[in-house]
N, C-alpha and C positions, 0 to 999 in steps of 0.2 A: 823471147817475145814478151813484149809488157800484156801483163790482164787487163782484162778490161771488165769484167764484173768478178768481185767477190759474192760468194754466196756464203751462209755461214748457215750452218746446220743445227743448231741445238737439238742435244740429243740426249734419253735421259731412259733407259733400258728399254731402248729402241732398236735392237735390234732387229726384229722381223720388219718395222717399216724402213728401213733403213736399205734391207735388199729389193722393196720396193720404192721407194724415194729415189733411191741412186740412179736406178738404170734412165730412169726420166728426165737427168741432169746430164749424164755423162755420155749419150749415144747420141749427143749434137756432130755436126759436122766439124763447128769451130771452136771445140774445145779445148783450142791452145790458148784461147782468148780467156778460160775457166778459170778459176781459182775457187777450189772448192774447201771450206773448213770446216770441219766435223768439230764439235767440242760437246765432249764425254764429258756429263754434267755426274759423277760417282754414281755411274752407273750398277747395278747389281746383278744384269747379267751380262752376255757376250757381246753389249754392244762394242768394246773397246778391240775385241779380239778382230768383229766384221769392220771397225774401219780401218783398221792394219790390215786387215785385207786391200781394201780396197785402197791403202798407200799404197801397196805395195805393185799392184795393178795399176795405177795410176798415179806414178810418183810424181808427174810434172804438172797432175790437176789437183791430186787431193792434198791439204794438209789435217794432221789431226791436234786437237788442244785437250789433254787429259788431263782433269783437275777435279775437286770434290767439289762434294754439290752445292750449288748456291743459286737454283732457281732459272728460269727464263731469261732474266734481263742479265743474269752474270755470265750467261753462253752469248749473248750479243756482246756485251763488256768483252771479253777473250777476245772476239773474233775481230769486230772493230778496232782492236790496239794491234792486230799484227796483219790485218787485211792490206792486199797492194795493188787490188785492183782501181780502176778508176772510177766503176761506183760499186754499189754494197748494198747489197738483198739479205732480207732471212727467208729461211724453207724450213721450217718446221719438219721434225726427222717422219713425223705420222703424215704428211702432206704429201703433195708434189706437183711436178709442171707438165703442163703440154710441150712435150719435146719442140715440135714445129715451131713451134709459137717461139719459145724462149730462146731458141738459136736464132731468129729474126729480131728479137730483143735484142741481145748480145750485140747484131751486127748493126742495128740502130745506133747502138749504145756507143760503139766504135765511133760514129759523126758526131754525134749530142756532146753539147757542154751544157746543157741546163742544170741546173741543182738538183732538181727530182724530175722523175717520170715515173709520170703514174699509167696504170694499164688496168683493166678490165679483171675480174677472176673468177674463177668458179667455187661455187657453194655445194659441194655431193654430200647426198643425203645417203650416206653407205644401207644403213636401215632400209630405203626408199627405191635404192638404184636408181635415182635421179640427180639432176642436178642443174643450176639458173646459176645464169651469167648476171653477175652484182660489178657496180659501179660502171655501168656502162652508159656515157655520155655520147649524146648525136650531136648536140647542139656546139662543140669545141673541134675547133679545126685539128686532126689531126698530124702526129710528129711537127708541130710547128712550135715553135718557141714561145711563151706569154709570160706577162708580169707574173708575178706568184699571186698578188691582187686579185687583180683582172681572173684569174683563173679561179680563186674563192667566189670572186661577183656570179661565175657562172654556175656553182653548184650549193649543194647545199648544205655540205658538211666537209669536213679535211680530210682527207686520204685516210686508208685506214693499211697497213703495215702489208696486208694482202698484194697490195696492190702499190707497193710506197718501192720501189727504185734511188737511190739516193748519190750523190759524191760520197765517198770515204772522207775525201780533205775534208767534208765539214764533221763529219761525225770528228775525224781526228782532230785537227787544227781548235774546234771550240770544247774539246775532253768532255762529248757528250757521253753522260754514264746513267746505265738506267736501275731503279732499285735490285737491290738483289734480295734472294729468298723470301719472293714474294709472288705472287698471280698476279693477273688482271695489269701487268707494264705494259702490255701492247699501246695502250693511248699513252704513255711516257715516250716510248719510240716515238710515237707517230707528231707529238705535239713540240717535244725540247728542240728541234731544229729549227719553229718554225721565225725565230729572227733573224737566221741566218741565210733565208730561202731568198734567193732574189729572181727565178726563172725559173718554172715547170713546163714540160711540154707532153703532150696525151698520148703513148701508146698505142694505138684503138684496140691490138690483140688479146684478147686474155689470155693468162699465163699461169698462174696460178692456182691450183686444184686444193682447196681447202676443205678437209673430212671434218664431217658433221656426223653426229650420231658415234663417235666414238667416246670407249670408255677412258682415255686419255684426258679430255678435257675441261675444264675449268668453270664453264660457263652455263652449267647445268642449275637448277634453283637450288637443288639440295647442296651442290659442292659450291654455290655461293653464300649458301647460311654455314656452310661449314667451315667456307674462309673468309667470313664477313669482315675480320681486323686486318685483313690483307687489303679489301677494295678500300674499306676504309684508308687505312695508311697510304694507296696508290690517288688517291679523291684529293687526301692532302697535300701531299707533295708537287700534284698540279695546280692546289689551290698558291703554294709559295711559291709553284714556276709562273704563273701569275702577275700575281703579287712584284714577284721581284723586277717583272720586265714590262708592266702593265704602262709604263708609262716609253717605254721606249717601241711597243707595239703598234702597226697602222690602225686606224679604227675597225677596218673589214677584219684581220687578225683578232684584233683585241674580243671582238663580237663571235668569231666562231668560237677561240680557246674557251671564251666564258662561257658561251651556250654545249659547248661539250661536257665540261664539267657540270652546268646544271641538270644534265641529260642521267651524267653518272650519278648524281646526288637524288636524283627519281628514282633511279635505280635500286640504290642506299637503301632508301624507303619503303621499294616494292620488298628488300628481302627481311627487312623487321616484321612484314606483314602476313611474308610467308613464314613466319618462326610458328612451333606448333605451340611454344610458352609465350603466351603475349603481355605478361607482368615482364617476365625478362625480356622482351621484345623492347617493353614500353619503357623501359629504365635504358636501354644500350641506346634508346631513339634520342630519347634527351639527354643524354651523356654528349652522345656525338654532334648534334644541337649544339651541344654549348663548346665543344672544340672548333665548328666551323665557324659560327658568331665570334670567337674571339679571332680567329683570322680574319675574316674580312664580314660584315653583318650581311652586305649585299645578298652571297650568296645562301645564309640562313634565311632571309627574307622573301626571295623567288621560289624555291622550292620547300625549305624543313618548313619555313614558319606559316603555310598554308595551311597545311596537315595538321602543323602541331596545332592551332586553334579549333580545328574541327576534333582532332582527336581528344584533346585533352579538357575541352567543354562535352564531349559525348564516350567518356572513357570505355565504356561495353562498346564504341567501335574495334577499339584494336583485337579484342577478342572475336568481334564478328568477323573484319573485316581479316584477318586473319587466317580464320577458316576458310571465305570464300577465295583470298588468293590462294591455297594451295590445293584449289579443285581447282 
């Protein structure tokens, strides 16, 4: 029987979430429809051994891709070039789905030809035991077909990979590839499809269970100053996907990619601020200043070059202001 979602797993000595993640994928009804892909990023413990497990339990759902490490977006690269469902998810191995929910995806997904479907997801606070339902739109008819347009007119930022359902054929057919050995690709996933998008239609369920408060994650302040040449290099690379298609982009397009990437370049800013050396703060600020002004001045001009004239006419801010971001 042909798939009808690939799911791809990235996974990177994940073994203990993995014997969690899994049973939440694989104890659907229509799991012939599954295609599940593990891809063992050199891993350093058992995670390779639990998904040969779970091949072997599950020959006609799981596959496995074991290769050395190269980061998040080279576990989506794997899985994408040998995925044969008829569309293509990531599950992050520390994550996972609402079983209900996601076998009513699946059998959605079965009818749908749109490009993407987006859906609703959950945010848990493990620390917290709680957990809020993010991107959840009333005002879009749901499972119904819309412009890809029309469906940006209705909200206010572009899907975010949580929540992002796609075709395979386009990630395949246009060799969408997202940096490797590197954080912070999720907005490369979420944004490089988007001139090939011609139809999305709205899920209403949530599906997706995204852990918060783990020690796994990337998006912490400390583990953003500590991979600050990573966001940077990911800030750029959007800036040249950009660039390169700025002119073959709708206006509504052209306005959200730009304002995502101004959103990341705040970002940029907030973590120089939280550096606890603000001379080296203040030297990697206008270093990286002057890499984004030679791409394109616009986006130095919206967000570096506001700062940098308040900063650099009142230079005991960055030491102050400094301090007070990281209380």
């Amino acid at each position: 029987m042909d798939k009808i979602l690939s799911v791809v797993v990235p996974s990177y000595n994940a073994a203990p979430y993995l014997l969690e993640t899994m049973p939440s994928l694989l104890s659907i009804k229509n799991r012939e429809l599954l295609e599940l892909i593990i891809v063992n990023d050199g891993s350093q413990d058992n995670t390779l051994e639990v998904a040969k497990q779970l091949e072997q339990n599950y020959p006609e759902t799981v596959k496995i891709v074991d290769k050395p490490n190269g980061g998040h977006g080279s576990t989506i690269n794997a899985g994408s070039k040998i995925a044969t469902g008829k569309y293509f998810k990531v599950v992050d191995a520390d994550d996972w789905v609402d079983t209900q929910n996601f076998e009513k995806l699946i059998r959605y997904l079965q009818e749908a030809n749109d490009d993407m479907v987006v859906s609703p997801y959950y945010d848990v606070y493990m620390d917290k035991n709680q957990e809020a339902i993010k991107h959840l739109f009333t005002g879009i008819k749901y499972r119904e077909s819309l412009d890809y347009d029309d469906y940006l007119a209705m909200t206010e930022t572009l899907p975010v990979m949580h929540a992002i359902t796609i075709k395979t054929s386009i990630l395949q057919s246009h060799n969408i590839t997202i940096d490797e050995k590197m954080f912070y690709v999720d907005w490369e996933y979420n944004v490089y499809p988007i001139p090939y998008l011609k139809t999305i239609s709205y899920f209403e369920l949530p599906v997706y269970r995204y852990r918060l408060g783990s020690a796994t994650q990337s998006v912490s302040m400390a583990s953003y100053i500590k991979n600050r040449k990573m966001h940077e290099n990911v800030i750029m690379s959007l800036i040249d996907f950009y660039l390169a298609n700025e002119k073959g982009l709708t206006p509504i397009r052209k306005d959200k990619v730009f304002n995502k990437i101004l959103e990341l370049l705040a970002i940029n800013t907030n973590i120089y601020l939280s550096m606890t050396n603000s001379d080296e703060a203040k030297q990697e600020f206008l270093k990286f200043e002057r890499l984004v002004k030679d791409k394109d001045n616009a986006f130095s001009q919206q967000v570096i070059g506001k700062k940098r004239k308040l900063l650099l006419k009142f230079p005991f801010l960055f030491s102050t202001l400094s301090k007070v971001s990281r209380h």
